[in-house]
mmCIF file as gemmi writes it, N, C-alpha and C atoms, coordinates in Angstrom:
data_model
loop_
_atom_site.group_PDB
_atom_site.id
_atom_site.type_symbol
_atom_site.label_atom_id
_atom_site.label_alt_id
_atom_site.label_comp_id
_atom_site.label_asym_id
_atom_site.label_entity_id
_atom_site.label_seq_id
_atom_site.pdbx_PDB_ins_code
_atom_site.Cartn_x
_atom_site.Cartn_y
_atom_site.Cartn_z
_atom_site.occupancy
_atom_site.B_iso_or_equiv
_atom_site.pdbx_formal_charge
_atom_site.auth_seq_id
_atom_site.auth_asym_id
_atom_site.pdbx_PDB_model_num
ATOM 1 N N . UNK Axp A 1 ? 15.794 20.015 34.099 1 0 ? 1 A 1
ATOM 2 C CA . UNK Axp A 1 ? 16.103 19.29 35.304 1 0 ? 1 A 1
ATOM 3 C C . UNK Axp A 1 ? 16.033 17.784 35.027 1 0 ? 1 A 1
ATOM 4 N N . UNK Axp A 2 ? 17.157 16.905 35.483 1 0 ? 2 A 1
ATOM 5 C CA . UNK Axp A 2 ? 17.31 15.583 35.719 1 0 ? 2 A 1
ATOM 6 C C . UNK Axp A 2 ? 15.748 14.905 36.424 1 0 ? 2 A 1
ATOM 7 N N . UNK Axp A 3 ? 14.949 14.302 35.139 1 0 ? 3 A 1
ATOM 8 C CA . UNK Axp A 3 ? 14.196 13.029 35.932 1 0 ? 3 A 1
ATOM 9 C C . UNK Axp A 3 ? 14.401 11.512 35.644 1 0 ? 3 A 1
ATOM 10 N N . UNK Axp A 4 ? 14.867 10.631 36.784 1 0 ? 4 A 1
ATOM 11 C CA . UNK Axp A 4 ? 15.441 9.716 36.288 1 0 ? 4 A 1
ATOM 12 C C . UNK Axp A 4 ? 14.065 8.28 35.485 1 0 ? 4 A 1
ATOM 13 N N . UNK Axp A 5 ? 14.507 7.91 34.422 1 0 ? 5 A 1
ATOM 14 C CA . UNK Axp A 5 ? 13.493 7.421 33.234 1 0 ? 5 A 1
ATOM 15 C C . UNK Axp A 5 ? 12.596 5.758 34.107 1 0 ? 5 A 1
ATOM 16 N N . UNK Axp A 6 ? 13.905 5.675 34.896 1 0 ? 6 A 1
ATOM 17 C CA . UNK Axp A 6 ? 13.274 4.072 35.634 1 0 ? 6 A 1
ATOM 18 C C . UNK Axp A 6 ? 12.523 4.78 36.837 1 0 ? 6 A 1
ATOM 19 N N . UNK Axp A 7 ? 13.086 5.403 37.744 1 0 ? 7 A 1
ATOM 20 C CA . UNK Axp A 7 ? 12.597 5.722 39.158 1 0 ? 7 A 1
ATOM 21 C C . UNK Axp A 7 ? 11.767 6.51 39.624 1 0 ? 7 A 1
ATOM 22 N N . UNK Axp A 8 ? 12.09 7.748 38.457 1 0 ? 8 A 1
ATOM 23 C CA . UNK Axp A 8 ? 11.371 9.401 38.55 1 0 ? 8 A 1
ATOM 24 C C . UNK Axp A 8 ? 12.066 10.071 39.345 1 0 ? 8 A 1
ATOM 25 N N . UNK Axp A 9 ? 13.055 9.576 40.424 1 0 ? 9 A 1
ATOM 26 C CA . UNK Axp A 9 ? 13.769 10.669 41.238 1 0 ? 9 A 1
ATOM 27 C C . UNK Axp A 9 ? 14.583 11.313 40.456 1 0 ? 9 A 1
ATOM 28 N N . UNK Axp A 10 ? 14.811 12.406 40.989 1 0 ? 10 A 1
ATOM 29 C CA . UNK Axp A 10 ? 15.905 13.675 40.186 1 0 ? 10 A 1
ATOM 30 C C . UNK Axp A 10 ? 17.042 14.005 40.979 1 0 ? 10 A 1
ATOM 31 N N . UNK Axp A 11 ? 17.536 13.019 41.473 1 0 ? 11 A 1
ATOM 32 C CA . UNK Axp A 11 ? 18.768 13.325 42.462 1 0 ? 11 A 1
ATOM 33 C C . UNK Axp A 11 ? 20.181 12.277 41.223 1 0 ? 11 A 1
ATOM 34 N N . UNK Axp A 12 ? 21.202 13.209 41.032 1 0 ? 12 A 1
ATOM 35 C CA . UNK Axp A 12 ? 22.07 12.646 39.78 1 0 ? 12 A 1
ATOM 36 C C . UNK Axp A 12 ? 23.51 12.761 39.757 1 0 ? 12 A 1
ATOM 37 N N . UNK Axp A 13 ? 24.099 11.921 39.495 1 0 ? 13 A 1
ATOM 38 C CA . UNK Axp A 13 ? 25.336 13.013 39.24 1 0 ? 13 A 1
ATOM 39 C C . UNK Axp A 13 ? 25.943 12.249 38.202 1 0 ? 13 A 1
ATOM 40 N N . UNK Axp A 14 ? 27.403 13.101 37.197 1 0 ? 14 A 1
ATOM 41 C CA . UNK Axp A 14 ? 27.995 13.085 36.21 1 0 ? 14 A 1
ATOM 42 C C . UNK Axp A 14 ? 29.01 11.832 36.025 1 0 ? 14 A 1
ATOM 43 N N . UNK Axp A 15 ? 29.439 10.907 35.87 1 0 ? 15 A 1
ATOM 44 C CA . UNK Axp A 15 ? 30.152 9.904 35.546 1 0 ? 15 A 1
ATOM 45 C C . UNK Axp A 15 ? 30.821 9.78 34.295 1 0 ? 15 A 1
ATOM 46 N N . UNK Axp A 16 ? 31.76 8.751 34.558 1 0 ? 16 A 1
ATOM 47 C CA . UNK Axp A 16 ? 32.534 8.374 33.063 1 0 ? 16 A 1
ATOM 48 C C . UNK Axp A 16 ? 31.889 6.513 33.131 1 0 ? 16 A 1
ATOM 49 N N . UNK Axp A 17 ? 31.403 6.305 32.566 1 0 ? 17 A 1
ATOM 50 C CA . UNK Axp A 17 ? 31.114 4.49 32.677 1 0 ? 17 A 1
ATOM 51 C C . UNK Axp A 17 ? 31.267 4.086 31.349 1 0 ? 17 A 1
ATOM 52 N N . UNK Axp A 18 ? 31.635 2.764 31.557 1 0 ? 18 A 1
ATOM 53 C CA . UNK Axp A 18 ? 31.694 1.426 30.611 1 0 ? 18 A 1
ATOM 54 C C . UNK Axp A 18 ? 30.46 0.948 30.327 1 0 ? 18 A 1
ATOM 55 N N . UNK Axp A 19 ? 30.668 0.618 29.057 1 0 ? 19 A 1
ATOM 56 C CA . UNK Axp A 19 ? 29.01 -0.353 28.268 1 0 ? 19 A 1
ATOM 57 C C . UNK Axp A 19 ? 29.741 -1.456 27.332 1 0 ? 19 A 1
ATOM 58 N N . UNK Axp A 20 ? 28.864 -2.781 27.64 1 0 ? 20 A 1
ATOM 59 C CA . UNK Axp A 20 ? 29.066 -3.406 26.575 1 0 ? 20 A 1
ATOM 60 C C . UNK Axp A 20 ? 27.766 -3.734 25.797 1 0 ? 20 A 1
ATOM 61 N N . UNK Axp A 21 ? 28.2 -3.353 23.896 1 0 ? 21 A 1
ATOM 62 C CA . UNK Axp A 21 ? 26.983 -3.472 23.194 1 0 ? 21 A 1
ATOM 63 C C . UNK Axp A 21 ? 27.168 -4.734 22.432 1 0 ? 21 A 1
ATOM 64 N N . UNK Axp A 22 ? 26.245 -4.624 21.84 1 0 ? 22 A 1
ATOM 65 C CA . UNK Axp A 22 ? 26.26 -6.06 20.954 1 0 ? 22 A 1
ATOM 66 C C . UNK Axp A 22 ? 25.991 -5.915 19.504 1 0 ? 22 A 1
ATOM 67 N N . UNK Axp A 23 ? 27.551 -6.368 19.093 1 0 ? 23 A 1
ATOM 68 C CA . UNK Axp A 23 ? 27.338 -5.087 17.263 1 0 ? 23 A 1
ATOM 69 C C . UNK Axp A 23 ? 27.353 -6.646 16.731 1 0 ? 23 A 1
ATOM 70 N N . UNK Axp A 24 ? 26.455 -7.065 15.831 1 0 ? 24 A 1
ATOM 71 C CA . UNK Axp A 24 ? 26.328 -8.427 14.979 1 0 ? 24 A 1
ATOM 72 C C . UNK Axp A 24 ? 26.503 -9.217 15.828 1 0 ? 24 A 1
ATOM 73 N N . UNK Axp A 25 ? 26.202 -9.539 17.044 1 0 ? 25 A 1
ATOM 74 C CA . UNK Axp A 25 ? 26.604 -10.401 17.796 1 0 ? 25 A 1
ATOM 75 C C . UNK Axp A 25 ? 27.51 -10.715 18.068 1 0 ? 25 A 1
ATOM 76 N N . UNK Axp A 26 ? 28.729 -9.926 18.349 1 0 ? 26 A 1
ATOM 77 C CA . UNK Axp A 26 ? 29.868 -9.426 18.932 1 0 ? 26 A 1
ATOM 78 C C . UNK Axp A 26 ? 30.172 -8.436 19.926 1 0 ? 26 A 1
ATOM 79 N N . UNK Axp A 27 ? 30.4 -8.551 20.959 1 0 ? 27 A 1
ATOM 80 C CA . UNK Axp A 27 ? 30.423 -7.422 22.214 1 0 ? 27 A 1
ATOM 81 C C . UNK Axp A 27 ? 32.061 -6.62 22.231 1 0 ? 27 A 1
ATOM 82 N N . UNK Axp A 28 ? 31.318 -5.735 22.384 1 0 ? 28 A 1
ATOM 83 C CA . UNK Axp A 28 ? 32.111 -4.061 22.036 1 0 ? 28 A 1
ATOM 84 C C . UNK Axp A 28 ? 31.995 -3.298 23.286 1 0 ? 28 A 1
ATOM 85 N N . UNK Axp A 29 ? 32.936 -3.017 24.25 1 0 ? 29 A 1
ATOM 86 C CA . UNK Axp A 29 ? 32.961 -2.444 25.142 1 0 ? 29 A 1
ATOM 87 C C . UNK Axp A 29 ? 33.637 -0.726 24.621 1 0 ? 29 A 1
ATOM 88 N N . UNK Axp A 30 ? 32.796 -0.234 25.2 1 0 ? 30 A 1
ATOM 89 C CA . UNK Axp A 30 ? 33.398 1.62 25.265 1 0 ? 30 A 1
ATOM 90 C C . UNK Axp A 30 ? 33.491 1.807 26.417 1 0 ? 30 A 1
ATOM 91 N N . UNK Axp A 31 ? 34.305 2.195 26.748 1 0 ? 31 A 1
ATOM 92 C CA . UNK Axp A 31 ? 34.995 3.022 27.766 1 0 ? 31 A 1
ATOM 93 C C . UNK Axp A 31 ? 35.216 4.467 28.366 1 0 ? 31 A 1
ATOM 94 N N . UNK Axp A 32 ? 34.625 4.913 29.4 1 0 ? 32 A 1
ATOM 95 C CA . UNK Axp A 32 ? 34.723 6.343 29.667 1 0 ? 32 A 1
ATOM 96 C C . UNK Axp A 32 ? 33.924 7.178 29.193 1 0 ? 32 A 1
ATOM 97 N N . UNK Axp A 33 ? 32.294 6.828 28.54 1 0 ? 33 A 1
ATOM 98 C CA . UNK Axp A 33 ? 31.488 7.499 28.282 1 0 ? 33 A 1
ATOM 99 C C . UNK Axp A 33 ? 30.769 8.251 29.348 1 0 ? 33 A 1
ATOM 100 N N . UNK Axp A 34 ? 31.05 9.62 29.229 1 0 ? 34 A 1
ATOM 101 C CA . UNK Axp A 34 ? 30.329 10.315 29.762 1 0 ? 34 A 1
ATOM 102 C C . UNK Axp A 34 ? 28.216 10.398 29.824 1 0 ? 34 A 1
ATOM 103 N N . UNK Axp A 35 ? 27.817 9.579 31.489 1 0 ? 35 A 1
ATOM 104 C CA . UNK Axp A 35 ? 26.91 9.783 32.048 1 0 ? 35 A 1
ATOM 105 C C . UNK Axp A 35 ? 26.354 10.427 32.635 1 0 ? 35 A 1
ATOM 106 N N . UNK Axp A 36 ? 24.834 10.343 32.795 1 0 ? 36 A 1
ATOM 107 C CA . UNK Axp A 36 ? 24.298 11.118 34.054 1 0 ? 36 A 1
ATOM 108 C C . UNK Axp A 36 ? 23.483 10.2 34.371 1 0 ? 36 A 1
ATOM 109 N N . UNK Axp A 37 ? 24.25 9.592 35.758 1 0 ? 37 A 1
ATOM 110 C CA . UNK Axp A 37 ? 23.85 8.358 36.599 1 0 ? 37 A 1
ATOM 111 C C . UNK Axp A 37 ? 22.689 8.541 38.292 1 0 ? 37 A 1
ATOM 112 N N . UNK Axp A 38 ? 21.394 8.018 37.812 1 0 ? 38 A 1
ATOM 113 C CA . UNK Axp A 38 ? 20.652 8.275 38.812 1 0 ? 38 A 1
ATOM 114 C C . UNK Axp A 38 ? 21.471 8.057 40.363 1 0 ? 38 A 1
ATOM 115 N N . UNK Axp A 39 ? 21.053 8.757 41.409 1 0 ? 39 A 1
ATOM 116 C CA . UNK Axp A 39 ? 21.551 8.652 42.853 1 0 ? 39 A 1
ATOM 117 C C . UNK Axp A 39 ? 20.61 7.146 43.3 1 0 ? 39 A 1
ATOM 118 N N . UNK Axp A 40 ? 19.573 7.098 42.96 1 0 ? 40 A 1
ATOM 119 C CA . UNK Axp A 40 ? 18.739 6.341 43.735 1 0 ? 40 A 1
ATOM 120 C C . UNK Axp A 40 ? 18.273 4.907 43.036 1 0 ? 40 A 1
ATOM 121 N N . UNK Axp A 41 ? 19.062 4.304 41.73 1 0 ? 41 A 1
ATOM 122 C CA . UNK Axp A 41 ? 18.78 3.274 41.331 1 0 ? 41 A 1
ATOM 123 C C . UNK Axp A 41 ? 19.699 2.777 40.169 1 0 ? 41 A 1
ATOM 124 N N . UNK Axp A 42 ? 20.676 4.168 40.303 1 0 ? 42 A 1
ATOM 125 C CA . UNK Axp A 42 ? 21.895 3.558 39.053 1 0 ? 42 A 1
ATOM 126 C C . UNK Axp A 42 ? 21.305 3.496 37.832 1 0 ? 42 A 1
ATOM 127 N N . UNK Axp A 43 ? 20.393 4.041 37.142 1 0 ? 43 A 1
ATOM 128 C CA . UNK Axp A 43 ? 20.247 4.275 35.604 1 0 ? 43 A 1
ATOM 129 C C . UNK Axp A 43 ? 20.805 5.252 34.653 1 0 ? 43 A 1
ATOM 130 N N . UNK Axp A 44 ? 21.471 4.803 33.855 1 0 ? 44 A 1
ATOM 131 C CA . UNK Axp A 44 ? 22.661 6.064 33.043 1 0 ? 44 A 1
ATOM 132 C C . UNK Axp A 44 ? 21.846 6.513 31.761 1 0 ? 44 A 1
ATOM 133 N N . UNK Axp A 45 ? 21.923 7.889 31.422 1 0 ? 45 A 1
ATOM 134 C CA . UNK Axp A 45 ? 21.379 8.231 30.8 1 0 ? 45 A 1
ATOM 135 C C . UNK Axp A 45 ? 22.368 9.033 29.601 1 0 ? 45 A 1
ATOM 136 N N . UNK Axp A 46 ? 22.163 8.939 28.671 1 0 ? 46 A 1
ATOM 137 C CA . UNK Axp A 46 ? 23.83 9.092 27.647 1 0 ? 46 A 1
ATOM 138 C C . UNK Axp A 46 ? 22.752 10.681 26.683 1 0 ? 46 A 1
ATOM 139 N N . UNK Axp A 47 ? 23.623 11.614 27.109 1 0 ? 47 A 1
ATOM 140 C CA . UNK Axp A 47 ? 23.456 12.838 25.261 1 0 ? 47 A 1
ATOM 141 C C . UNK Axp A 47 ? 23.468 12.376 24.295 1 0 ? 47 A 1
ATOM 142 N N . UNK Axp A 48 ? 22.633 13.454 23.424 1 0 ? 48 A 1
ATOM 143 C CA . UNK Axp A 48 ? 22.747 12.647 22.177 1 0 ? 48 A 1
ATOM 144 C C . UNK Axp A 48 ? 23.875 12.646 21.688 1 0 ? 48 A 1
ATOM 145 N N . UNK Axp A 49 ? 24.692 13.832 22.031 1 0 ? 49 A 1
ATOM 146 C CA . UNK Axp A 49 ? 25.687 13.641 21.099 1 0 ? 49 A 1
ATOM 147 C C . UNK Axp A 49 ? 26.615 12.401 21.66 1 0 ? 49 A 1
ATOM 148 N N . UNK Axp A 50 ? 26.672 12.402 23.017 1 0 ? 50 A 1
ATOM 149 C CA . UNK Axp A 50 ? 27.318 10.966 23.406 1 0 ? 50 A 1
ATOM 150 C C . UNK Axp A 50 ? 26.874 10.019 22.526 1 0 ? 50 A 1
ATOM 151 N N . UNK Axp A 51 ? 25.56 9.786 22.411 1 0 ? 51 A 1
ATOM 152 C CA . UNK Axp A 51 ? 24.889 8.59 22.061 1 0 ? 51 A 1
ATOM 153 C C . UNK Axp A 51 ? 25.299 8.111 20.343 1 0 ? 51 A 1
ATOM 154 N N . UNK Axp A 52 ? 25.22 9.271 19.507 1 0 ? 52 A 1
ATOM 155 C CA . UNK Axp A 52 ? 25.857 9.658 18.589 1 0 ? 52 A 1
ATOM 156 C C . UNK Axp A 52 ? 27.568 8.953 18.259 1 0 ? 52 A 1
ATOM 157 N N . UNK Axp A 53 ? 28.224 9.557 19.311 1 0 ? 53 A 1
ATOM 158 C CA . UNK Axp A 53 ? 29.625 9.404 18.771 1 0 ? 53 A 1
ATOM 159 C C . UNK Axp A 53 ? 30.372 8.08 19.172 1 0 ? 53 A 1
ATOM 160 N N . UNK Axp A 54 ? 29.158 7.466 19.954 1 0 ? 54 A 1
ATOM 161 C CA . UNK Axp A 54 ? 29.232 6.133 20.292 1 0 ? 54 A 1
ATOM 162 C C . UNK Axp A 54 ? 29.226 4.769 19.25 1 0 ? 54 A 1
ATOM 163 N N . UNK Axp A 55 ? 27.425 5.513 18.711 1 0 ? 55 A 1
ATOM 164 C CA . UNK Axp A 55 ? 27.511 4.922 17.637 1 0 ? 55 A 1
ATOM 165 C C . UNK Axp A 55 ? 28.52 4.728 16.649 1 0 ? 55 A 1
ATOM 166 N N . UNK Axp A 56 ? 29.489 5.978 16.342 1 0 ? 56 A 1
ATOM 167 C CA . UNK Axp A 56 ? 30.091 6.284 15.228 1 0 ? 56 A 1
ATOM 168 C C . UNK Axp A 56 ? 30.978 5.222 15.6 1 0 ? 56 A 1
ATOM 169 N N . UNK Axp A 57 ? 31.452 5.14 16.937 1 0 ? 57 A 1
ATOM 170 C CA . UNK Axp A 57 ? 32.883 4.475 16.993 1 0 ? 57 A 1
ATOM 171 C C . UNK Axp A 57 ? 32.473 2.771 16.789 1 0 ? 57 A 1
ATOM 172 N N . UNK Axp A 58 ? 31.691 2.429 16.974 1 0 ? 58 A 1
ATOM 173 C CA . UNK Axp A 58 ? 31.66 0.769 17.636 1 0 ? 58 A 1
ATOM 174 C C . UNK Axp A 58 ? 31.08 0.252 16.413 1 0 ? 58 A 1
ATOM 175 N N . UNK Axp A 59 ? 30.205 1.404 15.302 1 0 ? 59 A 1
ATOM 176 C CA . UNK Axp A 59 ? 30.245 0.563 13.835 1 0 ? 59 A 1
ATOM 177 C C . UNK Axp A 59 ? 31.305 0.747 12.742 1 0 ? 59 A 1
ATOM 178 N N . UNK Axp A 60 ? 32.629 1.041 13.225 1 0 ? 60 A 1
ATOM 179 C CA . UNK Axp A 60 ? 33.911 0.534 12.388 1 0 ? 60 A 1
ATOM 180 C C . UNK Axp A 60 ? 34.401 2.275 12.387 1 0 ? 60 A 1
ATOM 181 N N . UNK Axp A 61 ? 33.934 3.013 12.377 1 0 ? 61 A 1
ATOM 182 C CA . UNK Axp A 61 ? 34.881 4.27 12.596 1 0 ? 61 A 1
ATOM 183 C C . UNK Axp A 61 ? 35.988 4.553 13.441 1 0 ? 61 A 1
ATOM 184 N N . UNK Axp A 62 ? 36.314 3.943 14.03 1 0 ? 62 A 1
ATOM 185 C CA . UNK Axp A 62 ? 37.159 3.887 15.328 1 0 ? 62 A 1
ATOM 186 C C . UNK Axp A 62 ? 37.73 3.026 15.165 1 0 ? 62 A 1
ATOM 187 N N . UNK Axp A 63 ? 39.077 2.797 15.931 1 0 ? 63 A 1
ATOM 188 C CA . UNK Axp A 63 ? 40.131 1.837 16.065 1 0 ? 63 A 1
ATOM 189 C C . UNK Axp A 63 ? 40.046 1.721 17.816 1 0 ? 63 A 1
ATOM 190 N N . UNK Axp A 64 ? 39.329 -0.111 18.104 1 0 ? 64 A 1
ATOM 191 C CA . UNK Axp A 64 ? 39.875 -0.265 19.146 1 0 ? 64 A 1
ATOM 192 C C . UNK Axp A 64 ? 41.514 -0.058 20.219 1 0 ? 64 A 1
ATOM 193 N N . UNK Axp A 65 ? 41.347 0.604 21.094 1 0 ? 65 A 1
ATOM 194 C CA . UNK Axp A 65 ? 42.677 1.161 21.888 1 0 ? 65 A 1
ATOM 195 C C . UNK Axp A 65 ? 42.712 -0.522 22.245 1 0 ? 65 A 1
ATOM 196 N N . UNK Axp A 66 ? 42.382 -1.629 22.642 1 0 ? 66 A 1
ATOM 197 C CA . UNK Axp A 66 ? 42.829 -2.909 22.826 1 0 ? 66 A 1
ATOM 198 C C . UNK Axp A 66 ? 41.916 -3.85 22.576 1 0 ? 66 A 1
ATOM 199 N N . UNK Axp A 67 ? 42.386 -4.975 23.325 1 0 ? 67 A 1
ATOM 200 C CA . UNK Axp A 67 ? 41.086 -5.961 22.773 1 0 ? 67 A 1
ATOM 201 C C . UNK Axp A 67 ? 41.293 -7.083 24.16 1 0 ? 67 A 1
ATOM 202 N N . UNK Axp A 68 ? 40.014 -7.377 24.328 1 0 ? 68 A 1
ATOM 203 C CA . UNK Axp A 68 ? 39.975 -8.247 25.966 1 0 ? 68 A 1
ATOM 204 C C . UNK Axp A 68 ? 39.178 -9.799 25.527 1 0 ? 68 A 1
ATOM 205 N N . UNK Axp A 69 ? 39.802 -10.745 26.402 1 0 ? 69 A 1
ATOM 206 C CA . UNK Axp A 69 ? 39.123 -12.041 26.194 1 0 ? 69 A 1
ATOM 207 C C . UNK Axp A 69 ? 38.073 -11.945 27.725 1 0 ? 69 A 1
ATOM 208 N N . UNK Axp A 70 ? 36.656 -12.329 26.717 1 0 ? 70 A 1
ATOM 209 C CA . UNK Axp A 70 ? 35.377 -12.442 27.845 1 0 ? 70 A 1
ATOM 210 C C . UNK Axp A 70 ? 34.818 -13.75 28.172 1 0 ? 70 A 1
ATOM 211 N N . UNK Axp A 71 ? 34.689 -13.963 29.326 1 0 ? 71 A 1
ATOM 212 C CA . UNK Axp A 71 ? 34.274 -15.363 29.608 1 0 ? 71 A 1
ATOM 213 C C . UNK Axp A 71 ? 32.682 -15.051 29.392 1 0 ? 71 A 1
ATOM 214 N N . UNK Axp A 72 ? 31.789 -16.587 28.45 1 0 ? 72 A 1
ATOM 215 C CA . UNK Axp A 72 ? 30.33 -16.271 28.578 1 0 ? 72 A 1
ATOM 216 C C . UNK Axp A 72 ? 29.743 -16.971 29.143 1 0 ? 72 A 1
ATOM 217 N N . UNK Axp A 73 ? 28.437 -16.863 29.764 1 0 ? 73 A 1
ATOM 218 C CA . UNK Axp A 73 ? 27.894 -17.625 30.458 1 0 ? 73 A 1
ATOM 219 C C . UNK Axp A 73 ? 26.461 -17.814 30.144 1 0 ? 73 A 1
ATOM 220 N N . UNK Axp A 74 ? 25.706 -19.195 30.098 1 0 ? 74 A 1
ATOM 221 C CA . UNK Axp A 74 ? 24.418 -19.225 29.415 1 0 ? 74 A 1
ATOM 222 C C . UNK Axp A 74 ? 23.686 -19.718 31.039 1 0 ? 74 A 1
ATOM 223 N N . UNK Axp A 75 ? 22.649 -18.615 30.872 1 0 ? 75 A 1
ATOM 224 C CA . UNK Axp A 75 ? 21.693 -18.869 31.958 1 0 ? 75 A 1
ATOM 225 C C . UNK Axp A 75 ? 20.651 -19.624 31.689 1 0 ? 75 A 1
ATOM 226 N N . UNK Axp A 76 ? 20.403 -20.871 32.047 1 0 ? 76 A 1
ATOM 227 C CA . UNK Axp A 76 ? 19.855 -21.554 31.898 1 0 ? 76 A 1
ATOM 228 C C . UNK Axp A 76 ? 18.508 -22.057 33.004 1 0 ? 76 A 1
């Protein structure tokens, strides 16, 4: 059973969401990774094997499907 890791509630459901990581200090967005997103505070929780094939793609196994210009912003 779903307990969510920030909140403890177990109320959940299944998603596709976006992440951006930070590979050498370069941001790498994936797309459409399958989640299981808390009801009560929005924390996503990724399989391993998700977590896994994530990895595989964003350290050079994969061919980005495009490429996006990101505006950055320093909080100061």
């Amino acid at each position: 059973m779903f307990r969510c890791h920030v909140c403890g509630k177990t109320e959940s459901r299944q998603e596709l969401v976006s992440e951006v990581f930070d590979i050498d200090g370069k941001p790498v967005m994936v797309e459409h990774i399958p989640a299981t997103v808390c009801l009560h505070c929005g924390a996503m929780t990724f399989s391993r094997d998700t977590t896994e094939r994530v990895r595989w793609m964003v350290h050079g196994e994969a061919k980005p499907i495009k490429s996006i210009q990101v505006d950055v912003f320093a909080y100061r």
